[in-house]
KOLNU-112498 format. One record per residue (C-alpha): x, y, z; residue in one letter; residue number from 1. Coordinates in pm, whole numbers. Layout:
residues N
<atom><east>X</east><north>Y</north><up>Z</up><residuo>a</residuo><num>NUM</num></atom>
...
END
This chain:
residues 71
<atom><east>-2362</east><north>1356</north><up>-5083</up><residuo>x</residuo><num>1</num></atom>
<atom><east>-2199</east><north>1320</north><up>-5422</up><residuo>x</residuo><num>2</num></atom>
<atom><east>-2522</east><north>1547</north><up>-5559</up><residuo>x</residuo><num>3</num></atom>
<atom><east>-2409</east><north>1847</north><up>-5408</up><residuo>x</residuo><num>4</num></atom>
<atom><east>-2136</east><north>1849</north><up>-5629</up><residuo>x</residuo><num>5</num></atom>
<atom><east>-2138</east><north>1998</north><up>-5980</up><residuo>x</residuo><num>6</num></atom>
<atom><east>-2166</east><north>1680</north><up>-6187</up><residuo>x</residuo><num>7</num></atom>
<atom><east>-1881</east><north>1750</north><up>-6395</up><residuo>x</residuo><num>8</num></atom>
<atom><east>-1661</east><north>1645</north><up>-6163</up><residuo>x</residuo><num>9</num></atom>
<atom><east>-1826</east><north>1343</north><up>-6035</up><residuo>x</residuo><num>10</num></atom>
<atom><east>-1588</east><north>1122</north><up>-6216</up><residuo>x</residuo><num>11</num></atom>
<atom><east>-1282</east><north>1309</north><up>-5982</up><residuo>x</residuo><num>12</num></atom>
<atom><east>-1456</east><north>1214</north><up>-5674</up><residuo>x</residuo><num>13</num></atom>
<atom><east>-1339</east><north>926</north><up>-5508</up><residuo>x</residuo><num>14</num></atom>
<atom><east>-1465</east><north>930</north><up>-5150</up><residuo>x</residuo><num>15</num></atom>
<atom><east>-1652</east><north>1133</north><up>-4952</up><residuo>x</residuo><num>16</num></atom>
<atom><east>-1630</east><north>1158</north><up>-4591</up><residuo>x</residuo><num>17</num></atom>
<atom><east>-1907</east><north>1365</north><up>-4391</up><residuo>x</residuo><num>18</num></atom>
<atom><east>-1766</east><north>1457</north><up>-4104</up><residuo>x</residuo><num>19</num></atom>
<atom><east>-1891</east><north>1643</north><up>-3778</up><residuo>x</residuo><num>20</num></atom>
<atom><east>-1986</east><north>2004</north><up>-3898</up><residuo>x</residuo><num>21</num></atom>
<atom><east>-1892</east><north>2185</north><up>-3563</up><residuo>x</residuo><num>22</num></atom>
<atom><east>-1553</east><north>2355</north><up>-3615</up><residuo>x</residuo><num>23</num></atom>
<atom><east>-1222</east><north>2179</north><up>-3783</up><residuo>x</residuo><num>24</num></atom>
<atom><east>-1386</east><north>2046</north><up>-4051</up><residuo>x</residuo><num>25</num></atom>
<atom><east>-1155</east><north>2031</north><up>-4315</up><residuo>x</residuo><num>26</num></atom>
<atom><east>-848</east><north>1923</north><up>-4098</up><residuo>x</residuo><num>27</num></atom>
<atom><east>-1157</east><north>1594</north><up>-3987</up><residuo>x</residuo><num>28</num></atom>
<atom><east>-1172</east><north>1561</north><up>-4353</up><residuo>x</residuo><num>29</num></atom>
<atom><east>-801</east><north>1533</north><up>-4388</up><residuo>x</residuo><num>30</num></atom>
<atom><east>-722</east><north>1316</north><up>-4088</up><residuo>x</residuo><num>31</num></atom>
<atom><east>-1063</east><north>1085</north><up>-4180</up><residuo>x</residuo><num>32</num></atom>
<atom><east>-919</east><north>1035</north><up>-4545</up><residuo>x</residuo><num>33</num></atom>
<atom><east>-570</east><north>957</north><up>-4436</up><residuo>x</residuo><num>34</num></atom>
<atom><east>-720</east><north>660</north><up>-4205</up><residuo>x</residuo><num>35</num></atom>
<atom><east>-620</east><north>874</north><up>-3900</up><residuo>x</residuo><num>36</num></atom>
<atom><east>-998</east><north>904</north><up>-3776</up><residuo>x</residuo><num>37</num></atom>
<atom><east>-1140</east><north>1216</north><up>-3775</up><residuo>x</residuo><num>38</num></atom>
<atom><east>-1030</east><north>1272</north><up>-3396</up><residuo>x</residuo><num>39</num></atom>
<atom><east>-711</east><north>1329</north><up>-3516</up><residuo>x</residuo><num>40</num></atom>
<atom><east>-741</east><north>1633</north><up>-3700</up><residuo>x</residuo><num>41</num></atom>
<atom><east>-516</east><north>1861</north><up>-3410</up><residuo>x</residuo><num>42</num></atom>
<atom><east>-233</east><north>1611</north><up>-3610</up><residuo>x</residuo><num>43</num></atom>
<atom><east>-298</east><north>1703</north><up>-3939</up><residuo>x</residuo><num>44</num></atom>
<atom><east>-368</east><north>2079</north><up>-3834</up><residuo>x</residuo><num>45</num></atom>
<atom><east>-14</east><north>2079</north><up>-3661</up><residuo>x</residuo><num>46</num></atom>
<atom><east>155</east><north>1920</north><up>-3951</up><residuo>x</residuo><num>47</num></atom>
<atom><east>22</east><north>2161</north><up>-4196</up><residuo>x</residuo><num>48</num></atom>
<atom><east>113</east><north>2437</north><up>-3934</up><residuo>x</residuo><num>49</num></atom>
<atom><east>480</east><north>2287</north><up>-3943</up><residuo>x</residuo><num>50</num></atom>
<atom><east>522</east><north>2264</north><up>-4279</up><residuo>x</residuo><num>51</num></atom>
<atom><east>371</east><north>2618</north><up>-4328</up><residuo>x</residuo><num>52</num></atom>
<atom><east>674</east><north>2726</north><up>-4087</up><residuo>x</residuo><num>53</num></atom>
<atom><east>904</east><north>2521</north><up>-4291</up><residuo>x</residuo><num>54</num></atom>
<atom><east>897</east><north>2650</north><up>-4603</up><residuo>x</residuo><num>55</num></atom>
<atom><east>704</east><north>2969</north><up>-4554</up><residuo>x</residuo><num>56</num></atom>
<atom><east>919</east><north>3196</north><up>-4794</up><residuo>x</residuo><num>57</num></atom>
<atom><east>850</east><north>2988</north><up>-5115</up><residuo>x</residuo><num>58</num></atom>
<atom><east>439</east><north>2911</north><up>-4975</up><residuo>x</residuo><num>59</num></atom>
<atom><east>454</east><north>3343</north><up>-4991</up><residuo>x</residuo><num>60</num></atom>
<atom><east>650</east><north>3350</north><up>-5313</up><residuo>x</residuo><num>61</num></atom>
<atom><east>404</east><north>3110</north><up>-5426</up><residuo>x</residuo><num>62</num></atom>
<atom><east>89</east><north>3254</north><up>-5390</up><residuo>x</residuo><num>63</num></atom>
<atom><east>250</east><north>3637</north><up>-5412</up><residuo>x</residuo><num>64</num></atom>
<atom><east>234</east><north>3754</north><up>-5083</up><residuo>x</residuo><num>65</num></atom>
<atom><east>90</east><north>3698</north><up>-4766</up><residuo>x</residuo><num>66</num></atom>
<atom><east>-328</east><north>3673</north><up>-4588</up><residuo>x</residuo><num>67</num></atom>
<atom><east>-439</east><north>3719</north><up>-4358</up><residuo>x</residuo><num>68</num></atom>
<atom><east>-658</east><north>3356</north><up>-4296</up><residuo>x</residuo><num>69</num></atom>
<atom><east>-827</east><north>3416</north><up>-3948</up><residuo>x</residuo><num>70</num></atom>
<atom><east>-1122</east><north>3581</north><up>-4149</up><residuo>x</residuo><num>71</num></atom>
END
């Protein structure tokens, strides 16, 4: 998989995990890299969901402002 990455930044690539492509992907990715298993990624999407609750005034005054990220 590392070829469908510009090779530039092959060097900054340490693992790679394919994961199942059907919805959640990137929260699979996250729990598979953390050595959660990739079934876990409802933890790592409510995690990120607390912490987004957490601190959400300096994530807006951060990235100036707020999206919409349902789109």
């Amino acid at each position: 998989m590392l070829d469908q990455f510009h090779p530039c930044i092959h060097d900054s690539i340490e693992n790679i995990v394919d994961v199942k492509a059907y919805g959640n992907c990137g929260y699979r990715a996250i729990a598979a890299l953390l050595g959660m298993g990739e079934d876990s990624w409802s933890l790592v999407c409510n995690h990120l969901l607390k912490e987004l609750a957490k601190w959400s005034d300096e994530y807006i005054n951060l990235l100036g402002g707020m999206t919409d990220l349902r789109n």
